[in-house]
N, C-alpha and C positions, 0 to 999 in steps of 0.2 A: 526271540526278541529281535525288531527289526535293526540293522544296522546303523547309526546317524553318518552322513558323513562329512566333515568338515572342511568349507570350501572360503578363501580370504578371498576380499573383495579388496582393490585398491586403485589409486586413479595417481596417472602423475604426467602433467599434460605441460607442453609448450609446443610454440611453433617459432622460429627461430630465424631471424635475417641476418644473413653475414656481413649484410652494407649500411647497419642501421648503425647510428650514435648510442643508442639506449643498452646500455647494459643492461641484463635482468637475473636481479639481486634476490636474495632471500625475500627482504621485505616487499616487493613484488608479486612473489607467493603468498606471503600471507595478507597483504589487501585484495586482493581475487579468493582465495579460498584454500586453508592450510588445517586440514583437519585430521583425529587423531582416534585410534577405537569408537567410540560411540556415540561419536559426535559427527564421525560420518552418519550415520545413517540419521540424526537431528538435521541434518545440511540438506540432503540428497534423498529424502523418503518423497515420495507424491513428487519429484522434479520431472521433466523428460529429458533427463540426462540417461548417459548411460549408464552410472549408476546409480538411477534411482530404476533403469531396468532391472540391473544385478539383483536389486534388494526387492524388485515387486516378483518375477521369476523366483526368485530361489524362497522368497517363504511360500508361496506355492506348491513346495515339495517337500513334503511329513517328514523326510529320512535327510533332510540339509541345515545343517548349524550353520549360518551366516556368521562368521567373524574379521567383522572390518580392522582392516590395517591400518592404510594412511591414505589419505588423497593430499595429493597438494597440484594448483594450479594457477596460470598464471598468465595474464594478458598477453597477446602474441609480439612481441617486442626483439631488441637484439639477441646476439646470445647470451646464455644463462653464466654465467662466473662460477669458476671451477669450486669454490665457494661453496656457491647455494646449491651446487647440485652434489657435492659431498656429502651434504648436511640432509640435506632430502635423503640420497642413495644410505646413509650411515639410519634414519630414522625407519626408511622401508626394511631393510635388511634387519632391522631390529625389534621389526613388530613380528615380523617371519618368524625371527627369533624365539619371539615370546607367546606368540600363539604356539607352535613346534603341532607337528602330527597333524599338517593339514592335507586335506586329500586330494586339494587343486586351489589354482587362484585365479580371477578373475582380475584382469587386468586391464585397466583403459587409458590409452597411451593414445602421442599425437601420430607417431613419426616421424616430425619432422624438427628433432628437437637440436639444438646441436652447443655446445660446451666449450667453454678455452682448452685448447688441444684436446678437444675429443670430438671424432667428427660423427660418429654415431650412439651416443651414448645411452638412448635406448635399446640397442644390441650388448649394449657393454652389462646395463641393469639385469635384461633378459637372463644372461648367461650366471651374474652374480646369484639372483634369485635361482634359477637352476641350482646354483650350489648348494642355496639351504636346504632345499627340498629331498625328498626321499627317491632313488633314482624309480624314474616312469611316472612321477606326478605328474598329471597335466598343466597348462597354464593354457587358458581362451583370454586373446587380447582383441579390446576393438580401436580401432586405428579413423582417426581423419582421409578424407578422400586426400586431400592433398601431402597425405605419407609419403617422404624419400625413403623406398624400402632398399635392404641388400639381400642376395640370397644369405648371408650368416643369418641377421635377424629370421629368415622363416625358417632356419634349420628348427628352431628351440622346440616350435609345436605346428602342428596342421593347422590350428584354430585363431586364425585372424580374421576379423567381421569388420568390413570399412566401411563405411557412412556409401551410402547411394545418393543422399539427395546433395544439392547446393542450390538453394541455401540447408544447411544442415540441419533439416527436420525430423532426421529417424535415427540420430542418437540413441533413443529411446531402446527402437526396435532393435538395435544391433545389440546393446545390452542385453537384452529377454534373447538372441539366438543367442550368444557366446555364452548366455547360463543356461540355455538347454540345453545342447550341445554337451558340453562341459557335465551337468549333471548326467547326461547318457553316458559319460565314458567314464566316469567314476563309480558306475554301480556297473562299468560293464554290459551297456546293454549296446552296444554299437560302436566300430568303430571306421575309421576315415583318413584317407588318404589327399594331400595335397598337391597342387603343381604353382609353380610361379615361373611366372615372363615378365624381364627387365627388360625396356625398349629405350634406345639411343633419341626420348623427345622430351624437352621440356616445356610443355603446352603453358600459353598464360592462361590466366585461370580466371579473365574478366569472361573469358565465350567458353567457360564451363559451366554454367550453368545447365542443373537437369530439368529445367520444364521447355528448354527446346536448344535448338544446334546439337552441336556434333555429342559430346557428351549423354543428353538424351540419348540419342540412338547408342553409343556403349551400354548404358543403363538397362534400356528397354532390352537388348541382347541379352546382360543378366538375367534378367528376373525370366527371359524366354530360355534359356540355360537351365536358371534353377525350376524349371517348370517338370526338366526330367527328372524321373524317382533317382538318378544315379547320383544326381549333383546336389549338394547340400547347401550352398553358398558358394556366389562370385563378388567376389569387388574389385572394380576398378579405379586406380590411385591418380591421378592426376600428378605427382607430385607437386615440393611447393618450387619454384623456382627461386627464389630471391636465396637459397641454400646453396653457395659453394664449397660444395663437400662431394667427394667422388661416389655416392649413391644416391644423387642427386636426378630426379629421373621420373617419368611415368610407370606403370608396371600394373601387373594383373596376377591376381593370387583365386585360384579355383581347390574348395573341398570336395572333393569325390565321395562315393560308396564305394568305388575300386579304383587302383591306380590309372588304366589305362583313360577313363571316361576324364576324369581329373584331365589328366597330358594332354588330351586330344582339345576339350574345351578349352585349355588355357592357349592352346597354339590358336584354335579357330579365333578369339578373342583378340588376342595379342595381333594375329595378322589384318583385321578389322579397324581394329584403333591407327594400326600404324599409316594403314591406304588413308584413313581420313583427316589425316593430322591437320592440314592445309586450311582445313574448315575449322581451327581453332584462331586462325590471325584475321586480328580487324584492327582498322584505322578508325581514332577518336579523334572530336574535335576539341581546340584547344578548350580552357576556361570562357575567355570571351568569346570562342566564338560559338558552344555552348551555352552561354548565355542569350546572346540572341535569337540563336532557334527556341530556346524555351518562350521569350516573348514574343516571338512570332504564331507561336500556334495560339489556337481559339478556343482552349481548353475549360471543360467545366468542371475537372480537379484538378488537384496542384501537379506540377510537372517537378520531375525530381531531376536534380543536379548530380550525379554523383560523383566526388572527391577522389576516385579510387586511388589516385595515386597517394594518397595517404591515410587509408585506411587503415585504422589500429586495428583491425584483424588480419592485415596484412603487412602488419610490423610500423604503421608509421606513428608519427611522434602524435598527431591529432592536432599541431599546430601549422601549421602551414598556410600562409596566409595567399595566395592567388586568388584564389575564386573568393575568398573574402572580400578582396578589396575591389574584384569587377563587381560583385554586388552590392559594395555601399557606395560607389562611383554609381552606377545603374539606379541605385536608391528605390528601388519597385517596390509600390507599397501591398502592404499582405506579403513581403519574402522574408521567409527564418531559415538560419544559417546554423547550423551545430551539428556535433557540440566539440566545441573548441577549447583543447586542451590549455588549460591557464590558471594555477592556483593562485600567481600573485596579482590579476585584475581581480579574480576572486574576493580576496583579500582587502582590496582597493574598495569593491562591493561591499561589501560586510563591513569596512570600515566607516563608510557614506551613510549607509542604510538606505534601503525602500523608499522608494519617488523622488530618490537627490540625483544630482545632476556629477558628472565623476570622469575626471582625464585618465583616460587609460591608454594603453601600449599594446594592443591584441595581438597574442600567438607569436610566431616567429622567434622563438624563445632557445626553442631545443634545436632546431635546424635552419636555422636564417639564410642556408646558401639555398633553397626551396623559398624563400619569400621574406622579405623581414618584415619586423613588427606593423601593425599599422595605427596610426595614433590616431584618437577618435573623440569626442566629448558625448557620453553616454548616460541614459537615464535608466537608472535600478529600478527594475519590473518587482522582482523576486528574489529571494534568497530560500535555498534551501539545503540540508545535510547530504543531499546527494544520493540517499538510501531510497531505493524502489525496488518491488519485485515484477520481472519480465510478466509479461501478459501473452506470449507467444506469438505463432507456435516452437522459433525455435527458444531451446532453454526456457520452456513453459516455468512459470512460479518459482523460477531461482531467483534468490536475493543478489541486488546487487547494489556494489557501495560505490559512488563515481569522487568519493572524498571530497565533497562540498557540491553546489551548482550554482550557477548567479542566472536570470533572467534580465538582459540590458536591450536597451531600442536605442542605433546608434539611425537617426534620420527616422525612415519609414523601416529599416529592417530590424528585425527582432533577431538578437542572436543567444544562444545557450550558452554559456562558460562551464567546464566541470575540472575536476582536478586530477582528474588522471586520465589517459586513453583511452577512450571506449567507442568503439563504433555505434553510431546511429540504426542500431538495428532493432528494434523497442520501441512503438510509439510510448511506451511508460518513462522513457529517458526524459520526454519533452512533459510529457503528462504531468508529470509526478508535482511539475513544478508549474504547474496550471497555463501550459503553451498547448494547445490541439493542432498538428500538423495538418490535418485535414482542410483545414479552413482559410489554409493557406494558397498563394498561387503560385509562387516559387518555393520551391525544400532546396540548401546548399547541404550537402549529407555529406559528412564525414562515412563513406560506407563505399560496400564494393558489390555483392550480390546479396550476402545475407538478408540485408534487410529488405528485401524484397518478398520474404516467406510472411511478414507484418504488415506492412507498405504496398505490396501491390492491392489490395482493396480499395483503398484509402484513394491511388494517386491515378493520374491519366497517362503520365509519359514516364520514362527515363532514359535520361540522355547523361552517357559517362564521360566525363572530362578526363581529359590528361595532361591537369597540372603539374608541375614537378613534384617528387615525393621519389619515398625509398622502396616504394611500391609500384612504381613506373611498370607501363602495360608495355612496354617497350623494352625490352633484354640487353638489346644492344645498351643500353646504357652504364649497364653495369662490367664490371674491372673482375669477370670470372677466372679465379687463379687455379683451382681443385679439381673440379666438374671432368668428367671425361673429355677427352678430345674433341670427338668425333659427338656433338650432340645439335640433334636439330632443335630451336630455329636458326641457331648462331653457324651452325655448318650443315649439309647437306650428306649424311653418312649413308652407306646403305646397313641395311638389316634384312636379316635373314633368321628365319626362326631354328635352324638347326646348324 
């Protein structure tokens, strides 16, 4: 009779700034995605997440019982309240619990999560979950490129799979490796050795993008890495920077067939990254001055703006009003602006109704010392619940709820309202509520690279601004108390690989 083996599937994800106003609360988690046994796999079947890898891989395999624990997830925001991550940490440990006799878990994690007095507390999870298990189960986790790892977190297992792309396209793909993977070593058919290299750099992560500069070429080394039979998986971590936490940091983690191949690759890697750091700094132009080059060019698609410094995927509030207000000063007709976090113009909206005319106070709500409000008299396009699902490719067919939206035309510009943070990285964000980015000449995107894996079809340019925000491309800006000493770009360290 052949063996079954039982392997949990569970997801519990944040990305974490230490310099943002926004706490993030229980109910955080469960407006992004808080789900529980069987209702993961309702949430996360047919997604390109990575757990909807976990669950396309593992029923794939005759001899694998899939039993989902918990996902819970949660827009990239301040840090998590010791609170909400007790409550989460108390429910994961408790599904463990209640499944009992599993023969590995599959685990999908940001790395770069960080807690009231816990500065690594997906290290802290790892090791709890270790506890319940039965000693030598495995656990395969996959990790965000922009993981702050430590060597504790890789003690737990060999098997961490981090995202290659940015924008983060192969979620997907890193799910289906950490469930084969994982399933070879639970029947026994192979096993694998690891290496990890911490590096003294905290690269900003506006010129990591993988479709070119410096990071490509990391990438490309990968995949020419895992081209040998001996190497199984490489990732390279950018970490997140806006993280003042002393494992704060870039790093490279390499799975071997044997230990030595493993060491060697992660030295040759690590020494690679470190000579090219230099190629991850560039100078942006401000908001207006941004602006003007968009209208200067002779563009026959729309030229995009992007907001980074307050990208909710990059922890910012999504209200910030700069490039707002040089774009209804500029008043260019055919420019839409979103989407701009504001439940209570929202509200203002809904209470006017469709084609009325409505005083409102835009953004600057959560973070006013980044821009305050800006007053406006506005004409209601649309109203809508805020529910669409992604049309990709990142986060293909996941549902998402932006908790209301409004459609308003403040002059010639069309701007989006939604009620919670959400980066512009979807044309279904704009869609859903019958706005086509396309057809536009200026985009003000609340957005940082992501939404370029949607958006670059669509658009002719992009040009990044560096309004104020808690996401600022600029390091220097920020009051690092934690972080090591010695970390480049803020000081000049050497490193040495042994």
């Amino acid at each position: 009779m052949m063996k079954t083996y039982r392997i949990g599937i569970a997801f519990f994800y944040h990305e974490s700034h230490s310099f943002s106003p926004l706490k993030t609360e229980i109910s955080d988690f469960k407006n992004e995605g808080y789900f529980k046994g069987k209702q993961i796999v309702k949430a996360y079947k047919g997604t390109k997440t990575e757990v909807g890898g976990f669950l396309d891989q593992l029923s794939k395999e005759k001899d694998i019982e899939i039993v989902p624990l918990l996902c819970a997830a949660a827009t990239p925001s301040g840090i998590v309240s010791k609170e909400a991550y007790m409550m989460i940490e108390e429910d994961m440990l408790t599904s463990i619990q209640q499944a009992s006799n599993l023969d590995g878990i599959l685990l999908a994690l940001h790395g770069a999560m960080i807690v009231e007095d816990m500065f690594d507390p997906e290290e802290v999870l790892m090791g709890k979950i270790k506890s319940q298990l039965s000693p030598g189960t495995p656990i395969a986790t996959t990790l965000d490129m922009h993981a702050n790892l430590s060597e504790k977190m890789m003690g737990y297992t060999p098997y961490h799979f981090g995202f290659k792309t940015y924008p983060h396209t192969d979620m997907y793909e890193q799910g289906i490796n950490a469930a084969r993977i994982l399933a070879e070593h639970v029947r026994g058919d192979a096993s694998y050795y690891s290496a990890f290299r911490k590096l003294p750099m905290m690269p900003p992560s506006i010129n990591m993008r993988t479709e070119e500069g410096p990071m490509k070429e990391m990438i490309d080394l990968a995949f020419k890495m895992e081209s040998k039979e001996e190497i199984a998986n490489v990732s390279v971590f950018g970490g997140f920077p806006y993280s003042d936490i002393p494992m704060a940091g870039a790093s490279v983690h390499v799975i071997g067939r044997n230990k030595k191949a493993a060491e060697d690759t992660a030295d040759f890697l690590a020494k690679q990254y470190w000579d090219i750091r230099e190629e991850f700094i560039v100078k942006l132009p401000s908001a207006k001055e941004g602006l003007q080059l968009a209208l200067s060019l002779n563009a026959d698609k729309p030229v995009v703006l992007a907001d980074i410094s307050d990208n909710p995927l990059s922890c910012g509030s999504g209200d910030t009003t700069l490039l707002l207000r040089e774009m209804i000063e500029a008043n260019v007709p055919d420019s839409l602006f979103g989407a701009l976090t504001d439940p209570q113009s929202i509200k203002a909206c809904t209470n006017a109704g469709v084609n009325q005319m409505v005083q409102l106070n835009l953004g600057g709500k959560t973070s006013p010392e980044f821009g305050l409000p800006v007053p406006v008299i506005a004409k209601v396009i649309a109203l809508s619940d805020g529910v669409f699902c992604n049309t990709g490719p990142m986060n293909k067919h996941l549902r998402v709820d932006v908790k209301g939206a409004a459609h308003i035309q403040v002059g010639e510009v069309d701007i989006l309202l939604i009620g919670r943070p959400m980066s512009a990285n979807d044309p279904q964000l704009f869609r859903h509520i019958g706005i086509e980015p396309k057809n536009k000449k200026i985009l003000g995107l609340k957005a940082k690279n992501h939404f370029r894996a949607a958006f670059d079809p669509l658009v002719s340019k992009v040009i990044y601004v560096d309004a104020p925000g808690v996401s600022s491309n600029n390091l220097l800006n920020f009051n690092y108390q934690n972080i090591p000493e010695n970390m480049w770009p803020l000081k000049s360290p050497t490193y040495s690989l042994h």
